[in-house]
N, C-alpha and C positions, 0 to 999 in steps of 0.2 A: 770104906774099909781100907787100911794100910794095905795090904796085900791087894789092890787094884792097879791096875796101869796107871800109870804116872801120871798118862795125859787127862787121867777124869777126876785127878787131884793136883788143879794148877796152884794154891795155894801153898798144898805143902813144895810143889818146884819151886817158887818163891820163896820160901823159907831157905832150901839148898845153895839157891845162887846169891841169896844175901850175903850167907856168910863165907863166899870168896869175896873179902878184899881185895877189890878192885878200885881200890883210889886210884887217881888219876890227875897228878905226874904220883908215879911211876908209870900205874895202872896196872902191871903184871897180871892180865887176863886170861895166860895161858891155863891157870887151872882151872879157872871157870869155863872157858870156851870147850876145856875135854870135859868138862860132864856134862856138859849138853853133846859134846860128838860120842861121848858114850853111852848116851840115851837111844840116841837120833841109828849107833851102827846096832845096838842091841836090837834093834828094831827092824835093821836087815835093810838102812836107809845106807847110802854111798854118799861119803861127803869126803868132802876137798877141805885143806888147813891153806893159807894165803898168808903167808907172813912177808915186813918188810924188817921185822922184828922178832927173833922166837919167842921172845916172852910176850907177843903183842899178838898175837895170830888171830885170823878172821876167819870163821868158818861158810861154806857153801853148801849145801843139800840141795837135792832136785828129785821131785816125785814127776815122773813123765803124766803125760796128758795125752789125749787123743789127736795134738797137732792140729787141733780147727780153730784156732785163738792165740792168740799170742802169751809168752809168758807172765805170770804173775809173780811178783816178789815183797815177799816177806821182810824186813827188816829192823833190826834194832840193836841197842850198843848194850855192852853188859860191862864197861866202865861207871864210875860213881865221884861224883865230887867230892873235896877233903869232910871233916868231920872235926877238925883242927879247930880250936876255941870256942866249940859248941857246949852247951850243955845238956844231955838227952837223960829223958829219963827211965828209959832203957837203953841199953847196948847195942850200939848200932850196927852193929853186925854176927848180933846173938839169933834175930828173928823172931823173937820172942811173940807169941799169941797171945794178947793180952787187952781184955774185953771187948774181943770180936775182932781184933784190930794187927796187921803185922808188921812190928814195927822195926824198922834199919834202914839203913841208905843204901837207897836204891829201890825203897817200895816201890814207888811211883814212878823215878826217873833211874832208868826204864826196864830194872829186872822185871819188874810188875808187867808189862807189857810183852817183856820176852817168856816169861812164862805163860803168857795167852798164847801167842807164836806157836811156842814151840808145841803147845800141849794140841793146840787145832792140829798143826803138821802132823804131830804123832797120830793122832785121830785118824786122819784122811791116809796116811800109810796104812793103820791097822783096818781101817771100812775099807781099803781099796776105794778110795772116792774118786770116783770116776768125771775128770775135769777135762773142760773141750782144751786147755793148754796148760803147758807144764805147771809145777808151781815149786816156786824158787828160795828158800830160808836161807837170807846170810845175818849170820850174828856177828858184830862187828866191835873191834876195838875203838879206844881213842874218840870219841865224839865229844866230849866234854873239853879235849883239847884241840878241835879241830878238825879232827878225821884223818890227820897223816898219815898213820900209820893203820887206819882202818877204813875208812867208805872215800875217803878223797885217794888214796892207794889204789884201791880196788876198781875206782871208776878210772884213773889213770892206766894202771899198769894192766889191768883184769878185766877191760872191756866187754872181751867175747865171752864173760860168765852171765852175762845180761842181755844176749845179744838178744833181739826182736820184743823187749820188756815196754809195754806202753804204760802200765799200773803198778804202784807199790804201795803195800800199807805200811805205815812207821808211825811214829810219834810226830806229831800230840794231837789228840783230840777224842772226841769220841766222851768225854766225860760230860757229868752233869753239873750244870750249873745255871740258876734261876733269878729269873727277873719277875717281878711284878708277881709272884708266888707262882709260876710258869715254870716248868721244868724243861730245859731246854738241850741238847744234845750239838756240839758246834763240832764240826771235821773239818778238822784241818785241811785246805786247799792251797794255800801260798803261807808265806812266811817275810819276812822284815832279814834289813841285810844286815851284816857287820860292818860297820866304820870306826872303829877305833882310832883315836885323836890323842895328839899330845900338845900341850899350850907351854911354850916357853914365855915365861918374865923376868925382863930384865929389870936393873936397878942400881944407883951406886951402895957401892960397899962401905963397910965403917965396922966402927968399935960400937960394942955391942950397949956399952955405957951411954953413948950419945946416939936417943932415938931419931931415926930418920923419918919421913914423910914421904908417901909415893912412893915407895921403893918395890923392889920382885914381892916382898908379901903382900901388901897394899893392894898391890895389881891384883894376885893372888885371890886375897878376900874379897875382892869387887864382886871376879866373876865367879864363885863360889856365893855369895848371896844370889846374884843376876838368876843363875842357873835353881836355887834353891828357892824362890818366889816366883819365878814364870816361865812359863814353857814356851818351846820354840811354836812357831805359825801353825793352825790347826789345817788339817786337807785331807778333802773328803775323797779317797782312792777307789775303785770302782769293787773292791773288794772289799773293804769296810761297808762300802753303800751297802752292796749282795747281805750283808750280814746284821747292818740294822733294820732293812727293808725286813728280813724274812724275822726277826725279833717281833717288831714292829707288828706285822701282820699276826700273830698271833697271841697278842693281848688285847684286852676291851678299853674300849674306851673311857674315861681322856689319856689315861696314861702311854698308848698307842700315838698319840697325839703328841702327844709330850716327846716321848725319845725320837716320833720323826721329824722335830727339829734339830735332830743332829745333820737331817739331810741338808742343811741348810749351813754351809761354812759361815756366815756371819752369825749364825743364832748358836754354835758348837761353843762357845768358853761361856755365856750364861746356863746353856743348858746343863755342861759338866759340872759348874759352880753348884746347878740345886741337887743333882744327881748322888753328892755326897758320895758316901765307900762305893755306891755301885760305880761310879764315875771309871775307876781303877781299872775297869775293863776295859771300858772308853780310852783313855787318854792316849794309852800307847799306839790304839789303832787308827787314831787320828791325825798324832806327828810324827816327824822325825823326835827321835829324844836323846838327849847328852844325859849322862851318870858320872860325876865325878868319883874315881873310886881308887886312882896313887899318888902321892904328892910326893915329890922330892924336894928337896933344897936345903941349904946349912949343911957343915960337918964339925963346924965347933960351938959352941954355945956363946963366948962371948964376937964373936964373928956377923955382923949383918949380911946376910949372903947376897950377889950380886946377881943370881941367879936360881930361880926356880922354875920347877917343873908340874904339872897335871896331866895324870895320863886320863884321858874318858874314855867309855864304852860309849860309841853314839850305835844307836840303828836308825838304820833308814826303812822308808816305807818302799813299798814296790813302787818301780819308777821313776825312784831320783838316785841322783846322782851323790860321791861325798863334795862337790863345789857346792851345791847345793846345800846341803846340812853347815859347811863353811859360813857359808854367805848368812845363814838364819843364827850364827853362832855370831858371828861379826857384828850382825846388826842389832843384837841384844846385849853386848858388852862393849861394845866399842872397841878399838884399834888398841889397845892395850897388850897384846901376845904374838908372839909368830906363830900359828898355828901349822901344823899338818897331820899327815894320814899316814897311821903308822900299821894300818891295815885294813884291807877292802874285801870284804868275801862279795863279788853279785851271787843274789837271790835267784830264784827260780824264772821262767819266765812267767806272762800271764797262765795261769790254769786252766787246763786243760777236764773240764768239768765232764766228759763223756762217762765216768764211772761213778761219779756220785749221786746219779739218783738210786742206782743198785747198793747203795752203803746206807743211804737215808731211807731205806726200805727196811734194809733188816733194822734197824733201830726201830721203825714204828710199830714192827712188829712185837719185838722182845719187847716195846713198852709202849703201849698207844697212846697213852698218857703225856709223855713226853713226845718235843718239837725237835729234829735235827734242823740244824741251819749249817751255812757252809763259813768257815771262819781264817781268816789271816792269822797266823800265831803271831806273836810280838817279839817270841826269843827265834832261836833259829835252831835245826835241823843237820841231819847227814843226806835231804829230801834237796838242798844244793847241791851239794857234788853227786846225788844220782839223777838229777838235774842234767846235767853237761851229758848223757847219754839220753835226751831225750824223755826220762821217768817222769812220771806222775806221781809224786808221791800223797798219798791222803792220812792225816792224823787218823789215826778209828784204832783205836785204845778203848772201847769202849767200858764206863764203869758206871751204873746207874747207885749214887752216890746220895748219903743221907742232907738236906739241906743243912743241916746243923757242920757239916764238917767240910770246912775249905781247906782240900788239898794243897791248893795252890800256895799256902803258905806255907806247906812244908818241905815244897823242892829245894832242895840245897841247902836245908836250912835245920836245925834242929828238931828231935822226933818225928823224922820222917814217916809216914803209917799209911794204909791200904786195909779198907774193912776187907777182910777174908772171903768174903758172901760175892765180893762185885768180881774176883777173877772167872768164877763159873758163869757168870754173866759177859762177860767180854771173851771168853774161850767161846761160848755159845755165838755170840754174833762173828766170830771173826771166823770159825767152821761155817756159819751161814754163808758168808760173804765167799769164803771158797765152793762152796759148792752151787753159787750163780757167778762165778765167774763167764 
């Protein structure tokens, strides 16, 4: 019914926070961050604003606990990628319910998880849910850009808001998605780094009349096929393994058989080859990878420029290094660029898995039917800079999701959407998971 507490209608919260416009750059969060701190004081909760930005602020909440456990903290961003040269077909930040489904940017990444958040929080304030340690909600700006001005701020400047925190839930995981008609539930436990790369080529210059050979674009198109036909070295990281071991284990045979020749680095580029679309899960958690995705070079047309540029998004896997990802780039293109690192985020460290079998519990419960396994994300998190204070952070989003509908191709992407039905389901496990803290 409209006239119930918010928190036991997390879908229409998602609907409210869609439509703050929160793209990001600018991102201007500030109106979205006061309705949720107008939910959260309506409710008689005490929160803190954190800004290094007024129009950026980052909100904190704290429901006390009984002091026999360490803090738990909640978090997630309520920023949103552009929507710039999309075509949707709804309005993406109308929120529109429309067959079954709600659609705008930011369903999924990650208003759709901050209204689990918040509506569990609000839960355990109005039950008085009685937890052996505090529990901690900050909703944060700026993830989409980095965290400056929101979780990498807050872990620098705002330490003692976290202080004795060993667990956080944030994004990503907790979703469904299936192998071998297996329904599977993967939580996030580590994540892949940022290595951003820039390749300069050189070349002589000339009149744009008299074509040249070899030149900065030549170079250019080498390593843009190079990159476009093959991937960097495959390597099997001990958190990849955790996660095709436990796939593995729970399908039947041969096809069990079959994906635990990923364990096996020399038998990982034929197996990917038969694996076809499902490979796409594969692939990024097996290398490092390069994304060509800015070119610069010319400013006049009839001009052969003597220099151009490629910016790449690389990510690295846990445990290497960016000379590393260098070296696997050099040896598949050849000495053709001056390369460097135009930016390095480190990952988290190894996982600290002491709270995941309490999160893979409540999933088997809310769905027996379905497998959690524990999972390496391939993109990256604000679960690094609260990293640098020690956190744990675990994806558990969780959304028991139609097989027919791959979210995952809607993040950042045109008609973003979120069936209605899975936020009472991801409210319900994430109020589980606080009340076995």
């Amino acid at each position: 019914m409209s006239d119930s507490p918010i928190y036991e209608r997390p879908a229409a919260l998602l609907q409210q926070l869609i439509r703050f416009d929160t793209t990001n750059p600018p991102g201007n969060e500030a109106a979205c961050v006061g309705y949720i701190d107008g939910l959260l004081r309506q409710a008689g909760i005490e929160t803190t604003l954190l800004a290094l930005d007024p129009n950026r602020p980052n909100l904190i909440a704290r429901l006390p606990g009984r002091g026999e456990a360490p803090p738990l903290l909640l978090q997630g961003h309520v920023d949103v990628v552009t929507t710039a040269g999309q075509v949707w077909q709804q309005p993406p930040f109308a929120a529109n319910l429309v067959d079954g489904y709600i659609w705008g940017r930011g369903a999924v990444d990650m208003k759709g998880g901050v209204a689990m958040m918040v509506s569990a929080f609000l839960r355990a304030a109005a039950e008085n849910l009685d937890t052996a340690g505090d529990l901690i909600l900050a909703i944060v700006s700026d993830e989409e850009s980095g965290g400056i001005y929101g979780a990498k701020f807050l872990a620098q400047q705002h330490p003692e808001q976290f202080a004795g925190v060993q667990y956080a839930i944030g994004e990503f995981g907790g979703f469904t998605m299936y192998v071998g008609g297996q329904r599977f539930y993967p939580i996030m436990v580590t994540e892949k780094q940022i290595c951003s790369l820039k390749a300069t080529f050189h070349g002589p210059a000339g009149h744009g009349s008299r074509p040249l050979r070899g030149g900065a674009m030549a170079k250019l198109g080498h390593v843009l096929q190079q990159l476009d036909q093959h991937s960097l070295p495959p390597h099997l990281t001990p958190a990849a393994r955790q996660t095709i071991e436990a796939i593995a284990a729970a399908l039947p045979a041969p096809l069990n058989q079959f994906l635990a020749q990923l364990l096996q680095p020399a038998q990982i580029p034929a197996t990917l080859n038969a694996l076809g679309d499902q490979a796409l899960f594969f692939v990024p958690m097996l290398h490092n990878t390069i994304s060509p995705t800015i070119v610069r070079g010319g400013d006049k047309i009839n001009v052969i420029p003597a220099e151009v540029t490629l910016e790449m998004d690389g990510r690295l896997l846990p445990g290497f290094a960016p000379d590393d990802i260098i070296g696997e780039l050099r040896a598949l293109v050849g000495d053709v660029a001056d390369i460097e690192v135009t930016r390095y985020d480190p990952g988290p460290p190894p996982p600290n898995m002491g709270w995941y079998e309490t999160l893979a519990g409540v999933l088997r419960e809310a769905d027996p039917a379905g497998v959690p396994i524990p999972l390496m994300l391939t993109g990256v998190t604000d679960a690094r800079h609260f990293a640098q204070l020690g956190i744990q952070t675990y994806g558990f989003l969780p959304m028991n999701l139609p097989p027919e509908f791959n979210f995952a191709q809607t993040i950042h992407a045109a008609d973003e959407r979120i069936p209605a039905g899975v936020l009472a389901f991801g409210t319900h496990c994430i109020y589980t998971a606080l009340q076995r803290m």
